[in-house]
C-alpha positions in Angstrom: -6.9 5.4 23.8 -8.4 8.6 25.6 -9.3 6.4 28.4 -5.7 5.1 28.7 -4.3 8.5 28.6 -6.6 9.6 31.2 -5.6 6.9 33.4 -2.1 7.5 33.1 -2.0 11.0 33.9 -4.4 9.9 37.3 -1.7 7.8 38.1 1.1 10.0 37.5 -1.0 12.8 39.5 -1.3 10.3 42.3 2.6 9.1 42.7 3.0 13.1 42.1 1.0 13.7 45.4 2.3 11.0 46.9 6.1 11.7 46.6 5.5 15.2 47.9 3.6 13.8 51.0 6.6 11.6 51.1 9.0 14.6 51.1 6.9 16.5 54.3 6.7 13.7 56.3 10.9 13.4 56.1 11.3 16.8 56.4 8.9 17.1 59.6 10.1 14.1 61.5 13.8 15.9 61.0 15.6 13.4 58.8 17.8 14.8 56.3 17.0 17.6 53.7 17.4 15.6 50.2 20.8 16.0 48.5 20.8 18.6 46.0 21.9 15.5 43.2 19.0 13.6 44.8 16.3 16.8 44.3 17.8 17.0 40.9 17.1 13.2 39.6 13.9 14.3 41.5 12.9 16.8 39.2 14.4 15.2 36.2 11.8 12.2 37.1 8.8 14.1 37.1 9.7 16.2 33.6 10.6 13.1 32.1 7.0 11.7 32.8 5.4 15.0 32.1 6.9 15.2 28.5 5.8 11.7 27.9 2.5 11.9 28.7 2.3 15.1 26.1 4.1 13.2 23.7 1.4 10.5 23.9 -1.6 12.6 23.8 -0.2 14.8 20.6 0.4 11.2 18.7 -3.4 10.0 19.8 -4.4 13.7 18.9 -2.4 13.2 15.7 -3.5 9.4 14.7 -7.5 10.5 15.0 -7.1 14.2 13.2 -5.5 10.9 9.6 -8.2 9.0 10.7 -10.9 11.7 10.4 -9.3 13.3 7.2 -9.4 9.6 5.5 -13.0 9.0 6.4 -14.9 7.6 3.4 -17.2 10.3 2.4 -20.3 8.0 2.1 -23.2 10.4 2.0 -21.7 13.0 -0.5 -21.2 10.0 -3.0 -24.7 9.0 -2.3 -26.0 12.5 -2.7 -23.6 14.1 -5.4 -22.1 11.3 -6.8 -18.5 9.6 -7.2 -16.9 12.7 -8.8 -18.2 15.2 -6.5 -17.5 13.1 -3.4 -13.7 12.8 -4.8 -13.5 16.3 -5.3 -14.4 17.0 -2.0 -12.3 14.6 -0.1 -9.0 15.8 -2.0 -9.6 19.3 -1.7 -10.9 18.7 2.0 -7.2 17.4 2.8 -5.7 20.1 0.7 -4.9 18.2 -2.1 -5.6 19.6 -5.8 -7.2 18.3 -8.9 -8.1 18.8 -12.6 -11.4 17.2 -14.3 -10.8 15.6 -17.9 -11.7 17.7 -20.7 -11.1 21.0 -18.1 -7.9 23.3 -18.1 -9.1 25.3 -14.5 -7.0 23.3 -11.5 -9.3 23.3 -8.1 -7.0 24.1 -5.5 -7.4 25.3 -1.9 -6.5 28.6 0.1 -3.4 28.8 2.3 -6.6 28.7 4.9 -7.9 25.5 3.3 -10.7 27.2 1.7 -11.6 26.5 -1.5 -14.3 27.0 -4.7 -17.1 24.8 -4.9 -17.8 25.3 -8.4 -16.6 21.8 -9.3 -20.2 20.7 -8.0 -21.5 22.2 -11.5 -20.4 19.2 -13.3 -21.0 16.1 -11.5 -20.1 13.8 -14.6 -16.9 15.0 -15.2 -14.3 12.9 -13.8 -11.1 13.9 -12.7 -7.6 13.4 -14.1 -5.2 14.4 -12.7 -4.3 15.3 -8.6 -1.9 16.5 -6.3 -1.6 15.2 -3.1 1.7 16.3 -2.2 2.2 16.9 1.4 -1.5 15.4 2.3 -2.4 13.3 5.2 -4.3 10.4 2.5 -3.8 6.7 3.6 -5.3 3.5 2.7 -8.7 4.5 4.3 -8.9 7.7 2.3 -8.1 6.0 -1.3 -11.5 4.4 -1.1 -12.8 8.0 -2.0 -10.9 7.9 -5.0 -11.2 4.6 -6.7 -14.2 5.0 -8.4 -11.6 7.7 -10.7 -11.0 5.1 -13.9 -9.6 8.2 -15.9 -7.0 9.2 -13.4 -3.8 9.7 -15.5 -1.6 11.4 -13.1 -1.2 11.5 -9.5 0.7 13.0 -7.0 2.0 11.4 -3.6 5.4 13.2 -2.9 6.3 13.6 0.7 3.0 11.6 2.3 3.8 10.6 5.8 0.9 8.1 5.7 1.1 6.3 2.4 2.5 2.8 2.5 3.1 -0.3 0.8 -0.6 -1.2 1.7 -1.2 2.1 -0.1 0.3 1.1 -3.3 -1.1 -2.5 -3.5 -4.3 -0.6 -3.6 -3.2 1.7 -7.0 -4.2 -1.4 -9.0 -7.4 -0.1 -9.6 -6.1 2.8 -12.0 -4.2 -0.3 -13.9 -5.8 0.8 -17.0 -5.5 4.9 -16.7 -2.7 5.5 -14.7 0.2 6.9 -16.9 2.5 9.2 -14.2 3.1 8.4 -10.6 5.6 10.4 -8.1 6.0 8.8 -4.9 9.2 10.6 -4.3 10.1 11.4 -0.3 7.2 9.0 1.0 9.4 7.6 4.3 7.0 4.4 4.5 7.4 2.7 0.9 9.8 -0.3 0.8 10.7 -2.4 -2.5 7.8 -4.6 -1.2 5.3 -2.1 -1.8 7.3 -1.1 -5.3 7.2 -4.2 -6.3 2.9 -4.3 -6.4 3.2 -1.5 -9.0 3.6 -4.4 -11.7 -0.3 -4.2 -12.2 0.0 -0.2 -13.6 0.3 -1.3 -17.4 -0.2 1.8 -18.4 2.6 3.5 -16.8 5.0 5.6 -18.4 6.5 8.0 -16.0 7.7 7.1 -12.2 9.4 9.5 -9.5 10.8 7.1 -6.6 13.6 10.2 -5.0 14.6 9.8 -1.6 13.2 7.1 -0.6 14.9 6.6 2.9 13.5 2.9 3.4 15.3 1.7 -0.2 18.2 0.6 0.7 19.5 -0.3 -3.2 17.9 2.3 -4.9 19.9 1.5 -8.2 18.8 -2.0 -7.9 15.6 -1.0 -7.4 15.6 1.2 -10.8 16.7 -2.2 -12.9 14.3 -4.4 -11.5 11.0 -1.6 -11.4 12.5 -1.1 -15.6 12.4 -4.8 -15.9 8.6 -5.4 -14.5 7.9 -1.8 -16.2 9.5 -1.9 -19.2 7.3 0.9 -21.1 8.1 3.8 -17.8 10.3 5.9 -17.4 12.1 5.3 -13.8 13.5 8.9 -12.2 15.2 9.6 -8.9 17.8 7.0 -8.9 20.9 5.9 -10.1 21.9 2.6 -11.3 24.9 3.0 -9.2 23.4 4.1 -5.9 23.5 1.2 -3.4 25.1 -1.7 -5.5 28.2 -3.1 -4.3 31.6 -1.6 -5.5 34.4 -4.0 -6.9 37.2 -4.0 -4.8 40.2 -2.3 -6.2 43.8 -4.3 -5.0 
């Protein structure tokens, strides 16, 4: 992707160069100066390019800052353990958690600083986390799925977590009990739909969801699969067909 990038802004450098060698040439050999609507589109051209090419780079820039966030954090689970290497990983992309059994919350600075002392009890597994606001994806689950008492977890307003993303919650089938997915702008009903394997459930936030388009629907048929959880952030009415009054 660099390499692309690279080569694009070569090229655009080189019809850059090329265009004002253009413009000399037509101004030495004593054509006409370029209309001032002609100097306009001119300049209009080259910002155009210039603010897609920065456009580009901040998306690659973007797409490998999720992609090194969601690493798996292999060598801290081999050297610390599962726990530890979960800790880690959520507080490293300024998530928070609480261990079972443990009132104290581990949560980062403003700065993204944070307290290491979770690393003084490697067998306590964790309960509950917020990843609210958090960069996590698919790739970056994998350094939570080893977390069989997770009870309650936090998603609202993840740019990156998808219906692959909740295909993967199966895993906490037999711990999860509350789940807020509320302002996630990639979860469809497809994605709701693989929640059926959370028996456990008993508490579900699915609040502006933008890709919903029946969010009341939605409601009944998540109640019917989920018959023990409580659905919130949706109406029954919202996005069901009105009867037409004569």
């Amino acid at each position: 992707m660099a390499a692309t990038l690279w080569s694009q802004a070569m090229k655009r450098c080189s019809a850059h160069s090329c265009a004002a060698v253009a413009v000399r040439r037509t101004l030495t050999s004593g054509a006409a100066t370029p209309s001032v609507f002609t100097r306009f589109l001119l300049k209009l051209g080259h910002q155009f390019y210039d603010v897609e090419y920065v456009l580009n780079w901040n998306n690659w820039l973007r797409s490998q800052a999720v992609k090194r966030k969601n690493s798996l954090f292999g060598y801290t689970q081999k050297n610390f353990g599962n726990n530890v290497a979960a800790a880690y990983y959520i507080l490293t992309i300024r998530g928070s958690l609480r261990f079972a059994g443990q009132s104290e919350w581990f949560r980062p600075s403003s700065r993204g600083r944070f307290s290491y002392d979770f690393m003084s009890t490697p067998d306590a597994q964790i309960e509950e986390v917020d990843l609210s606001g958090t960069l996590i994806n698919n790739n970056g689950l994998e350094n939570l799925v080893e977390q069989d008492k997770l009870q309650t977890l936090s998603l609202r307003g993840c740019p990156e977590v998808d219906d692959w993303f909740l295909a993967r919650l199966h895993v906490f089938a037999e711990s999860l009990v509350e789940l807020d997915l509320s302002r996630c702008p990639r979860i469809t009903v497809g994605g709701l739909a693989a929640l059926q394997n959370l028996r456990k459930l008993e508490r579900l936030d699915i609040s502006e969801l933008p890709l919903l388009q029946n969010p009341g629907l939605v409601r009944i048929l998540l109640e019917e699969m989920l018959p023990h959880c409580q659905v919130t952030g949706a109406e029954y009415k919202q996005g069901l067909i009105q009867p037409e009054h004569h």
